[in-house]
N, C-alpha and C positions, 0 to 999 in steps of 0.2 A: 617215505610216507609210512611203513608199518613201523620203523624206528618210532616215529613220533606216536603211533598208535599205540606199540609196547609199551611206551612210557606213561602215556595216560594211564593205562589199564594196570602200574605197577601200584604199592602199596604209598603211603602217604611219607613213611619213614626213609625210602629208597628216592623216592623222589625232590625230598628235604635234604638229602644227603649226596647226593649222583649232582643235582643241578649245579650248588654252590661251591662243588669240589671242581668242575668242568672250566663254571666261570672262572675261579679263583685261578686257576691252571694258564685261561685265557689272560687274564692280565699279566702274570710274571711273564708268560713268554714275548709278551707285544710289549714290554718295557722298552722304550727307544733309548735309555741308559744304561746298559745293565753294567753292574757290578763285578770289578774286576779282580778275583784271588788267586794271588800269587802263591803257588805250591812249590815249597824246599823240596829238593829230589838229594839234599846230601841230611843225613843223619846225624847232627851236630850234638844232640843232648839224650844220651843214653843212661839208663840207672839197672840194675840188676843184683843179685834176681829179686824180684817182687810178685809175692810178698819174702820180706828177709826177716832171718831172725837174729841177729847178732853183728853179722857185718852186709855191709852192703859196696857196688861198685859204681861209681860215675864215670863216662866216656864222653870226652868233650872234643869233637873232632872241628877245628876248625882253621877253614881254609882263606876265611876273606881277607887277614890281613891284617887286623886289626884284633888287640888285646880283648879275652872275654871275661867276665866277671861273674862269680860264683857265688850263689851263696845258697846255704842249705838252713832247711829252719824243723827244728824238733815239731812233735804237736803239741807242746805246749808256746809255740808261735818264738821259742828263743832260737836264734842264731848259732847252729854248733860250728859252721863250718862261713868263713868267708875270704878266699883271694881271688886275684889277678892272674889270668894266666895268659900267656903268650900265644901268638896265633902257631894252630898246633895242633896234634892228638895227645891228649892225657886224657890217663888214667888213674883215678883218686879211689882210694879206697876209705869209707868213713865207717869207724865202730859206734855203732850206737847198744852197744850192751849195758852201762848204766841208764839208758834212755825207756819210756816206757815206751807201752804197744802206742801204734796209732798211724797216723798219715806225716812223716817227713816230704816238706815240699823241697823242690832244687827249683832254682830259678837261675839261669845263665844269660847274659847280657853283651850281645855282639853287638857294637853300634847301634843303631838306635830300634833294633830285636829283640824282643823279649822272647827266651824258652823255658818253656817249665814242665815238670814231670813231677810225677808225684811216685813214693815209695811206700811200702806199706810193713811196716815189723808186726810182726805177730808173735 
């Protein structure tokens, strides 16, 4: 009862904000489906150090079995880097010193997994 009294007697903005946060709170927990995420506990797609200035390292550590696929994209969105690699730990090392500054993406492809990382040259 004083719960409900304190909240009468709180401001308009607190009460606009506290109610629909509550509610909102009540629905995701009482979903009678909820949504199931699957979290990697091994570290398959590693890039370092970031941010890099001249060369950078990729660590592809993988266990499942199956071949994973590489491919690294400048920021101007071209392709510098793209193979196959065998199920495994490798370590690639890519120079991007004629490459301007910006965000280098890596995207690695384990069956039907996408991983991606992003590197940063300054």
């Amino acid at each position: 009862m004083s719960y409900l009294y304190s909240l009468k007697n709180t401001n308009v903005v607190m009460r606009k904000i506290f109610i629909p946060a509550v509610l909102g709170l009540a629905i995701i927990f009482s979903c009678s489906d909820p949504v199931e995420i699957e979290i990697s506990k091994t570290n398959i797609l590693a890039a370092y150090p970031n941010p890099m200035r001249d060369r950078g390292l990729i660590n592809v550590n993988n266990s499942t079995g199956e071949s994973a696929t590489l491919v690294v994209f400048d920021p101007a969105g071209e392709v510098i880097l793209d193979m196959t690699l065998p199920p495994g730990s490798h370590q690639l090392g890519i120079d991007v010193t004629n490459k301007p500054g910006g965000k280098f993406q890596i995207i690695c492809k384990v069956g039907a997994t996408t991983y991606t990382k992003d590197l940063l040259k300054i």
